[in-house]
C-alpha positions as a Markdown table, in Angstrom:
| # | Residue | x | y | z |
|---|---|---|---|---|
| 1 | Unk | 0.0 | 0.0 | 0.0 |
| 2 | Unk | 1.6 | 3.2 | -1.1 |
| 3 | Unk | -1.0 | 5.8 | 0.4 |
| 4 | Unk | -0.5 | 7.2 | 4.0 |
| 5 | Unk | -0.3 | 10.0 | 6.0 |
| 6 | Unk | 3.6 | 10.9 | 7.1 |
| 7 | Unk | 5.2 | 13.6 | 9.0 |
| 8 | Unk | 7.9 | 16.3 | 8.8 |
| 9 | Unk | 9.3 | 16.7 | 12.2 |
| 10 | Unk | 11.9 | 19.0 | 13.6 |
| 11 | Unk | 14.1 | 16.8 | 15.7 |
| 12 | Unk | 15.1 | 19.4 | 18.5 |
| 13 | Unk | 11.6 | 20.9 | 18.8 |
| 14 | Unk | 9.2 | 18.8 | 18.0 |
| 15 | Unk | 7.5 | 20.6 | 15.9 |
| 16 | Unk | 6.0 | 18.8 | 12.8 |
| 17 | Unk | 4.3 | 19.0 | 9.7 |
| 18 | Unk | 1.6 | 16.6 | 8.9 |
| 19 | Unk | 0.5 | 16.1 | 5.1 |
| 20 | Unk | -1.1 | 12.6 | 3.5 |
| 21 | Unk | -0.4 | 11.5 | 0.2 |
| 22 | Unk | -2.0 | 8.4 | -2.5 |
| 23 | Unk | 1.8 | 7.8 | -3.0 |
| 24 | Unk | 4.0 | 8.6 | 0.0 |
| 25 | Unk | 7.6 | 7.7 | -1.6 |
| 26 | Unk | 6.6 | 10.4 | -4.1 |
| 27 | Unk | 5.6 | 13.1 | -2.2 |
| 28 | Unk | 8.4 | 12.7 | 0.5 |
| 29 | Unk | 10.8 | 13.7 | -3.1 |
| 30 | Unk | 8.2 | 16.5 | -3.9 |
| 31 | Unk | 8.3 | 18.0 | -0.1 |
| 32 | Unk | 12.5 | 17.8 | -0.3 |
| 33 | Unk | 12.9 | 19.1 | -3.9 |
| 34 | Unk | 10.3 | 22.4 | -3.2 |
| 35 | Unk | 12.3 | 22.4 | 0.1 |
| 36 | Unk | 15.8 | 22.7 | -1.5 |
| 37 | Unk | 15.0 | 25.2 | -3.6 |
| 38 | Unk | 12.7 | 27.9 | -1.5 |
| 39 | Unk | 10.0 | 26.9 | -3.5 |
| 40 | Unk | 7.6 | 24.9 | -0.9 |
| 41 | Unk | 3.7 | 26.3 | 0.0 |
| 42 | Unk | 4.6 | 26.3 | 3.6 |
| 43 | Unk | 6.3 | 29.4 | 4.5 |
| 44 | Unk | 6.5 | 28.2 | 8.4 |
| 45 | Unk | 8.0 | 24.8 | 7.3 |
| 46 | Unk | 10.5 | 26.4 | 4.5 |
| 47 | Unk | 11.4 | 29.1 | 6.9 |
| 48 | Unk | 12.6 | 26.4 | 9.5 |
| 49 | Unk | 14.4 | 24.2 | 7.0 |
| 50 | Unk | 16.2 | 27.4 | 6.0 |
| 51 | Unk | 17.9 | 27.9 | 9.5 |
| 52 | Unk | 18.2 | 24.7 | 11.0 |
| 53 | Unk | 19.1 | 22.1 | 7.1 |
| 54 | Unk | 17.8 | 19.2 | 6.1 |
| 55 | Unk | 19.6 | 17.1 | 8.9 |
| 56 | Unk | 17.1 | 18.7 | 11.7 |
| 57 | Unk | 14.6 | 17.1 | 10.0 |
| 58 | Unk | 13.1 | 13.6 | 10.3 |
| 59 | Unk | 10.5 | 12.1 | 7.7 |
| 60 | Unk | 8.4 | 9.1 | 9.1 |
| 61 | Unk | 4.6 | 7.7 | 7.8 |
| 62 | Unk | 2.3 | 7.9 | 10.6 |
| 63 | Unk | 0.3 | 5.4 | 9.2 |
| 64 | Unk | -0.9 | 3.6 | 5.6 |
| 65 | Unk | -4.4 | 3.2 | 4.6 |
| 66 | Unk | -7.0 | 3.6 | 2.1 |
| 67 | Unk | -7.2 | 6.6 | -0.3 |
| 68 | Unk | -10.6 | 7.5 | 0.7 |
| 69 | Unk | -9.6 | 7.8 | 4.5 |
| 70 | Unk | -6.3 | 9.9 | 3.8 |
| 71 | Unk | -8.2 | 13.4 | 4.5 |
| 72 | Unk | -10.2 | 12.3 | 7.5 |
| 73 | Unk | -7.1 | 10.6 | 9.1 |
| 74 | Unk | -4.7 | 13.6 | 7.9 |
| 75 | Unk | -7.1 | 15.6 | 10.1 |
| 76 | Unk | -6.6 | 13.8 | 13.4 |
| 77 | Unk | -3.4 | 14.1 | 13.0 |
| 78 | Unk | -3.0 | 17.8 | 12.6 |
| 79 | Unk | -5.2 | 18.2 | 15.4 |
| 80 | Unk | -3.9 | 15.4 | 17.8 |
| 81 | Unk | 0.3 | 17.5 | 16.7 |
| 82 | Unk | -1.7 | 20.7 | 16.7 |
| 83 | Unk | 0.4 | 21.1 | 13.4 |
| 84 | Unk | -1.1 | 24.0 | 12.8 |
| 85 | Unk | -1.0 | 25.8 | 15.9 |
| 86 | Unk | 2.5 | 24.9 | 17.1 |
| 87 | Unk | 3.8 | 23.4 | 13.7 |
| 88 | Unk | 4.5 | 24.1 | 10.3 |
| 89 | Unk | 0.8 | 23.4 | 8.5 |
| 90 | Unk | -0.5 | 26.8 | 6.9 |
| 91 | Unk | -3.9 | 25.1 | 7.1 |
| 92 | Unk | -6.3 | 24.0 | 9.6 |
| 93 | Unk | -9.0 | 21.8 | 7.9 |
| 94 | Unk | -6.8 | 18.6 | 5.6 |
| 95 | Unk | -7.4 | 19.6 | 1.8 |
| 96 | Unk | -8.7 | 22.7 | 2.4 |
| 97 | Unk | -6.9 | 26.5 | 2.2 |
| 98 | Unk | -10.1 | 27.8 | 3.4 |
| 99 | Unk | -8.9 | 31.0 | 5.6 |
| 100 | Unk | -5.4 | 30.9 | 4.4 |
| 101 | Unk | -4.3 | 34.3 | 3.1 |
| 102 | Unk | -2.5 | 34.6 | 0.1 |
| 103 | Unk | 0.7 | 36.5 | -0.4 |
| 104 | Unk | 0.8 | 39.6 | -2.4 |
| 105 | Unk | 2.5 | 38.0 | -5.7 |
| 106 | Unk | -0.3 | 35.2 | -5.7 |
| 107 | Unk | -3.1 | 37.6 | -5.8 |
| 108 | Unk | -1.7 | 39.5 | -8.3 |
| 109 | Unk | -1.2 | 36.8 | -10.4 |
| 110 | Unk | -4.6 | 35.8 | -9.9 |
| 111 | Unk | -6.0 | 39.1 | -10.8 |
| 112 | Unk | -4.9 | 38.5 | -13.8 |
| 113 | Unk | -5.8 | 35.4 | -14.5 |
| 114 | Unk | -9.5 | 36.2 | -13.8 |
| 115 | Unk | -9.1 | 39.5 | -16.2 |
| 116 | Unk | -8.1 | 37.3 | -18.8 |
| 117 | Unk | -10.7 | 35.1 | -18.8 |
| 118 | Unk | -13.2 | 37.9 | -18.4 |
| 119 | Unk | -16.0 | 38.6 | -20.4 |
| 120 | Unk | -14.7 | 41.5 | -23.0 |
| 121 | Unk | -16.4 | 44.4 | -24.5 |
| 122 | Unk | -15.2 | 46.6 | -26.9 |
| 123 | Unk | -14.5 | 49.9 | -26.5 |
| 124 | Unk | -12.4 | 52.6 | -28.0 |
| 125 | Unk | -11.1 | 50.0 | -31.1 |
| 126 | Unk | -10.2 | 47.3 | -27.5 |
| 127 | Unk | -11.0 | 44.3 | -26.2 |
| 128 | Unk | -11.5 | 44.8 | -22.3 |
| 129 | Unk | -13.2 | 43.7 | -19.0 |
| 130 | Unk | -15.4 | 46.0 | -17.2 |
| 131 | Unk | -12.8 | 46.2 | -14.7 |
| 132 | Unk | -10.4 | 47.3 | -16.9 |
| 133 | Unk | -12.8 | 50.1 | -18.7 |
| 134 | Unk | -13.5 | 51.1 | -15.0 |
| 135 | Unk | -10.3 | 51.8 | -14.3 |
| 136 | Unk | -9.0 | 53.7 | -17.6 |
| 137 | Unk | -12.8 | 55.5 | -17.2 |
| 138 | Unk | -12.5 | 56.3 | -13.8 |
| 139 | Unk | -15.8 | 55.3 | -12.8 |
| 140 | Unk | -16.8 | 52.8 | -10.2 |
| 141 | Unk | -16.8 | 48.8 | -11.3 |
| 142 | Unk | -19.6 | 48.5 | -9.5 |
| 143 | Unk | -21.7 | 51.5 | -11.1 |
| 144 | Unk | -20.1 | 50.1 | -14.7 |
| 145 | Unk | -21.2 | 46.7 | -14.1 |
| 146 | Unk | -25.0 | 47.0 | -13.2 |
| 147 | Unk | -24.9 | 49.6 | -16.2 |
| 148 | Unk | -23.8 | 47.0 | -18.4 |
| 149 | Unk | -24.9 | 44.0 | -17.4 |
| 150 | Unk | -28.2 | 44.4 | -15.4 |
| 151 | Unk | -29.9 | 47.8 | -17.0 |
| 152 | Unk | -28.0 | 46.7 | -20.8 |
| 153 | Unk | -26.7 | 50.0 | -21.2 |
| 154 | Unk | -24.4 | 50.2 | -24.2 |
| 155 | Unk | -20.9 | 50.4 | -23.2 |
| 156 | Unk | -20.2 | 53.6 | -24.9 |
| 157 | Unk | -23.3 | 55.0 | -22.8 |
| 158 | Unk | -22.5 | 53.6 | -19.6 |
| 159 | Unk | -19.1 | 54.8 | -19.9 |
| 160 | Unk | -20.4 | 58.5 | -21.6 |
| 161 | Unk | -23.6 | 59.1 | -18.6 |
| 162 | Unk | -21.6 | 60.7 | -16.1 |
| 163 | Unk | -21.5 | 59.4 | -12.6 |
| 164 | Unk | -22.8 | 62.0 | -9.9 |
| 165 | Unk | -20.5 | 60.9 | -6.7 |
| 166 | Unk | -22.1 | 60.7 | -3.0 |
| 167 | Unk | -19.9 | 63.8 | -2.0 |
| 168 | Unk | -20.3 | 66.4 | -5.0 |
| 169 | Unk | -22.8 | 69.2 | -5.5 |
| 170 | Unk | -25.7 | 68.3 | -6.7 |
| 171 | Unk | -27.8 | 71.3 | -8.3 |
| 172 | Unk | -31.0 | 71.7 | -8.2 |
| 173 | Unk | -33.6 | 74.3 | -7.6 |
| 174 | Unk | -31.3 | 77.2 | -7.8 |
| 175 | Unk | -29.1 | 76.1 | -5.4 |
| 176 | Unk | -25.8 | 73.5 | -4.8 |
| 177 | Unk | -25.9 | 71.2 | -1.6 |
| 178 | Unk | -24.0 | 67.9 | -1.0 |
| 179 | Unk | -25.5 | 64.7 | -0.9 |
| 180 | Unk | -26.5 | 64.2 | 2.6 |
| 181 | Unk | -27.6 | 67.7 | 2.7 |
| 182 | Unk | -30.2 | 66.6 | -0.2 |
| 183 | Unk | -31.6 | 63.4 | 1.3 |
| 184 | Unk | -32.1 | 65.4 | 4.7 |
| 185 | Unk | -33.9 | 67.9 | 2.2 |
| 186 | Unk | -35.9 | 65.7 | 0.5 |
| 187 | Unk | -36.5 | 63.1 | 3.2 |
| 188 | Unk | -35.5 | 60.4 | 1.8 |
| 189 | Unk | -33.4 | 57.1 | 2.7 |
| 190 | Unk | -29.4 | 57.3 | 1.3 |
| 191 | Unk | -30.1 | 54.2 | -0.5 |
| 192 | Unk | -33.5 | 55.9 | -2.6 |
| 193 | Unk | -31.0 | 58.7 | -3.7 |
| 194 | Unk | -28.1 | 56.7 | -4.6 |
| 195 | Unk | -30.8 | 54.5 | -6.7 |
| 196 | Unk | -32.9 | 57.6 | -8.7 |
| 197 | Unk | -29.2 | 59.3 | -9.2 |
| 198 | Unk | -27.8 | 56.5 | -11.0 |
| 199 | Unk | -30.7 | 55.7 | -13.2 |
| 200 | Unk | -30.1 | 59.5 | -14.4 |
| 201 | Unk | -32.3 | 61.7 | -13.0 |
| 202 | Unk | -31.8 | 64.9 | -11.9 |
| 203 | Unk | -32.4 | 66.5 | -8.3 |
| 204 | Unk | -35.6 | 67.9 | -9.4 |
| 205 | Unk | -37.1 | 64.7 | -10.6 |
| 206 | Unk | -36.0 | 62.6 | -7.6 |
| 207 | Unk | -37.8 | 65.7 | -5.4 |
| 208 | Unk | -40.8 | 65.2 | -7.7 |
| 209 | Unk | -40.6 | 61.3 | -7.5 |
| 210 | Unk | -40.2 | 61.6 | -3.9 |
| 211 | Unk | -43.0 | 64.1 | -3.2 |
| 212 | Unk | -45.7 | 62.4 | -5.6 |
| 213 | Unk | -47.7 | 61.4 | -3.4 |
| 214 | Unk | -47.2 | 61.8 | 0.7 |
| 215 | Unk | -48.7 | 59.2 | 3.4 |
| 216 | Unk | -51.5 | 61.5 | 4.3 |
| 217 | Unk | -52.8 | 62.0 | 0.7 |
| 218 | Unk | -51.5 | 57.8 | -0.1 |
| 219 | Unk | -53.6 | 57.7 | 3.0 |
| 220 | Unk | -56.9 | 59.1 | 2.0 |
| 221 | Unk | -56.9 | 57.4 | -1.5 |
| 222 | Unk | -57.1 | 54.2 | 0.4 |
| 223 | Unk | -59.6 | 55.2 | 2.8 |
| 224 | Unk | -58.3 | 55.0 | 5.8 |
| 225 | Unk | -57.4 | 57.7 | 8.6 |
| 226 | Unk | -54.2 | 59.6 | 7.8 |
| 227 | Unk | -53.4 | 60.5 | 11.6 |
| 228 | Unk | -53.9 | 57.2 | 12.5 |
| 229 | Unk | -51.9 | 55.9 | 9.2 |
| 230 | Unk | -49.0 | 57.8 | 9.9 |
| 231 | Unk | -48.9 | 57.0 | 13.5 |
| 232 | Unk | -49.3 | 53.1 | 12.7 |
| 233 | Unk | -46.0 | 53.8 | 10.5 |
| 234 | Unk | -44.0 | 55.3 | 13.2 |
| 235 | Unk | -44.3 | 52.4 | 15.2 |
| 236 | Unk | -43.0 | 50.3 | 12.6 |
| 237 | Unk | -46.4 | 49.2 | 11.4 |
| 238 | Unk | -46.1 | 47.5 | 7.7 |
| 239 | Unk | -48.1 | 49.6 | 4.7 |
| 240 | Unk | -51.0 | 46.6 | 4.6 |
| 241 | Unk | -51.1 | 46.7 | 8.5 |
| 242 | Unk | -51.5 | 50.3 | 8.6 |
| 243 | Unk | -54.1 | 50.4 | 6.3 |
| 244 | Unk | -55.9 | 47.0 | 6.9 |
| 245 | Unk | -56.2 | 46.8 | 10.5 |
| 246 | Unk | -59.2 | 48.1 | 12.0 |
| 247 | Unk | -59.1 | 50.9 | 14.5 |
| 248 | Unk | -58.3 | 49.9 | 18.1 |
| 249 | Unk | -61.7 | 48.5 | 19.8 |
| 250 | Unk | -62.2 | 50.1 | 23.5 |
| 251 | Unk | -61.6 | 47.4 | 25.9 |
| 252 | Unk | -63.1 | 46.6 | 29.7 |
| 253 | Unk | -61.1 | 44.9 | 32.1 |
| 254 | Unk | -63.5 | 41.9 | 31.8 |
| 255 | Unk | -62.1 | 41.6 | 28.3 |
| 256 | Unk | -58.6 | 42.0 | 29.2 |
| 257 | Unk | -59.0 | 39.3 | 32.1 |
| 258 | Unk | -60.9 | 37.0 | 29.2 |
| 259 | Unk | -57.9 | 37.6 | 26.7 |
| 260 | Unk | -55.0 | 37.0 | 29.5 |
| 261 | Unk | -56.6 | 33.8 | 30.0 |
| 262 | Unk | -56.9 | 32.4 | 27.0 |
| 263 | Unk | -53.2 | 33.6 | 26.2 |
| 264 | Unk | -52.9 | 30.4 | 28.0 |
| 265 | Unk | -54.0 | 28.1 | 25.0 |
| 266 | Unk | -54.3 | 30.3 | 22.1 |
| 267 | Unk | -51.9 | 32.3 | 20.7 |
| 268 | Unk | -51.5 | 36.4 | 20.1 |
| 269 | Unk | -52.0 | 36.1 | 16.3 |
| 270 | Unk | -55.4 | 34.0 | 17.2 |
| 271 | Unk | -56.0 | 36.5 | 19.5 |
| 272 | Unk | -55.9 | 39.1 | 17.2 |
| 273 | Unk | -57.6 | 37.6 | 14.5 |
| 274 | Unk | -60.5 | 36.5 | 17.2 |
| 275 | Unk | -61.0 | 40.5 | 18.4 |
| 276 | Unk | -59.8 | 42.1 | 15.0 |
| 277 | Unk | -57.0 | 44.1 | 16.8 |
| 278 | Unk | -53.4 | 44.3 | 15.8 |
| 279 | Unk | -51.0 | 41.7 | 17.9 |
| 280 | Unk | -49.5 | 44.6 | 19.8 |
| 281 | Unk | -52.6 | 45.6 | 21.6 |
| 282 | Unk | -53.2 | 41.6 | 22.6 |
| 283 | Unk | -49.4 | 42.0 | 23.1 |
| 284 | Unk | -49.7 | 44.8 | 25.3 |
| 285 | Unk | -52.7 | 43.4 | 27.3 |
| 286 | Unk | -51.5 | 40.1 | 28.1 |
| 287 | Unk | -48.2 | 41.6 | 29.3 |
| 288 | Unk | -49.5 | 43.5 | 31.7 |
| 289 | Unk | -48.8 | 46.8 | 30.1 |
| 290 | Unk | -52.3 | 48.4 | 29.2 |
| 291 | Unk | -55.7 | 47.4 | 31.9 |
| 292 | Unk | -53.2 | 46.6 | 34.2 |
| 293 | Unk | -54.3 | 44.2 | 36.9 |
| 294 | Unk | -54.2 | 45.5 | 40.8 |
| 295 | Unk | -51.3 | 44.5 | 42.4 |
C-alpha cells in the first residue's frame, strides 16, 4: 500500500508537519525538492528548513491506509500535533486552504488570471473587461457593471452618462448642496437617492418622484385615517397593516381578564384575528402593560 499519512518533524523541537499523500515515496521527493529550492507552500515549514538544514529534520509515515480515509485521518493528525497551531501546516481543515491568506505576488497573479478570462467588450477599437474600462474610465466597477450588465446599457453610454458621486454638488432648484444635505432635504433614505441618481435623473425629478404622493394623501386614496396611518407607521407598522387593521376597539377589564386567559392556549395572532386588533394591543394586554391588573 503506497497511500498514507507521514510527518515532517523537527528533531530538536518537535515541531511537525503533517501532510497525506495516494503515493507517500513520491511526495516525500516532492516536499524535499520544493524544500531545497525555496519553493515549498509552507512558508512556516521552508522558513525552518532554511535555518536549522535538512539534517534537523526527520520524515516518518504515521500510518498507511485507504485513499478514501487519507483526509479524515490527515485531520486527526493535525489536530492530535496541533500542526497548525505549534507546527508548520499553513492550514487547519486537511485539503482545504479555506482561511489561508495569500501573499501579495499570488493575488496578483490571480488578478490577472481572472481578467483574462473575463467577459470582453469593446470599446475605444479594444478588447476589455469592465474592470479594466473602469479603471482607464474612472468610474466605479460597480456602477459600470450593473450599467452594463443588469440595465443593458451600451458600453459607450455607460461609460459616456456621467457618474454623480455621493460627495459632490448636486444642483437643483437654484441652489448647490451635498448629498447628505439633499436626502435630509428631501427626506429620503441614502439608498432611494443613490438609486434615482444613477438611473439618471436629476435632483428635481427625484424631489418630484419623492414628493408624488405623501402618506397623508397615499392615505386618503385608500380610505383610511391619515393620523392614525402615519402614526401606525412610526411604530414600525407595515403599509398593509396600517391600512388593513381596523381601529383599536375600546376594551373593559373583563375583556382584558378574558384575553390573559386564553393567552394560556391560544396564541396572540389567534388572539388578534378572534377580536380584530393588531397583535400589539393583545401584546400589550396580556403583558400586563395596558388594563393593568391591581397589584
Amino acid at each position: 500500500m503506497k497511500s498514507g499519512v507521514y510527518l515532517i518533524k523537527h528533531k530538536d523541537s518537535d515541531r511537525c508537519y503533517v501532510g497525506s499523500s495516494k503515493n507517500v515515496a513520491d511526495r516525500k521527493r516532492s516536499h524535499f525538492w520544493s524544500l531545497d529550492r525555496k519553493q515549498h507552500h509552507s512558508t512556516k515549514l521552508q522558513r525552518a528548513w532554511d535555518k536549522y538544514g535538512p539534517d534537523a529534520f526527520d520524515f516518518s509515515v504515521l500510518l498507511y491506509c485507504d485513499e478514501k480515509n487519507l483526509l479524515m485521518y490527515e485531520q486527526i493528525f493535525i489536530d492530535a500535533l496541533s500542526a497548525q497551531k505549534r507546527g508548520y501546516n499553513i492550514c487547519t481543515k486537511a485539503g482545504s486552504r479555506l482561511g489561508v491568506p495569500h501573499d501579495a505576488d499570488t493575488v496578483s497573479k490571480m488578478r490577472d488570471f481572472q481578467r483574462l478570462h473575463r467577459k470582453k467588450y469593446e470599446w475605444n477599437g479594444r478588447m476589455l473587461c469592465i474592470a479594466e474600462i473602469a479603471e482607464i474610465a474612472k468610474i466605479p466597477r460597480d456602477t459600470l457593471w450593473r450599467r452594463i450588465a443588469v440595465d443593458g446599457w451600451s458600453v459607450s453610454e455607460a461609460v459616456n452618462t456621467p457618474y454623480k458621486k455621493p460627495g459632490q454638488d448636486l444642483p437643483g432648484l437654484g441652489t448647490q448642496m451635498t448629498f447628505s444635505k439633499w436626502v435630509e432635504r428631501i427626506g429620503c433614505t441614502d439608498a432611494f437617492l443613490r438609486l434615482w441618481l444613477s438611473k439618471g435623473l436629476s435632483i428635481d425629478d427625484c424631489i418630484a418622484k419623492h414628493k408624488a404622493i405623501t402618506p397623508g394623501e397615499f392615505a386618503r386614496v385608500s380610505g383610511c385615517n391619515p393620523n392614525g396611518f402615519n402614526e401606525r407607521l412610526k411604530r414600525g407598522w407595515s403599509v398593509g397593516d396600517a391600512l388593513t387593521v381596523p381601529a383599536r376597539k375600546f376594551f373593559t377589564q373583563e375583556d382584558a381578564k378574558e384575553i390573559r386567559e386564553l393567552s394560556k392556549t391560544l396564541r396572540v395572532v389567534d388572539l388578534a384575528k378572534k377580536y380584530n386588533v393588531h397583535v400589539d394591543t393583545i401584546s400589550l394586554i396580556v403583558n400586563n402593560k395596558s388594563f393593568k391588573e391591581a397589584a
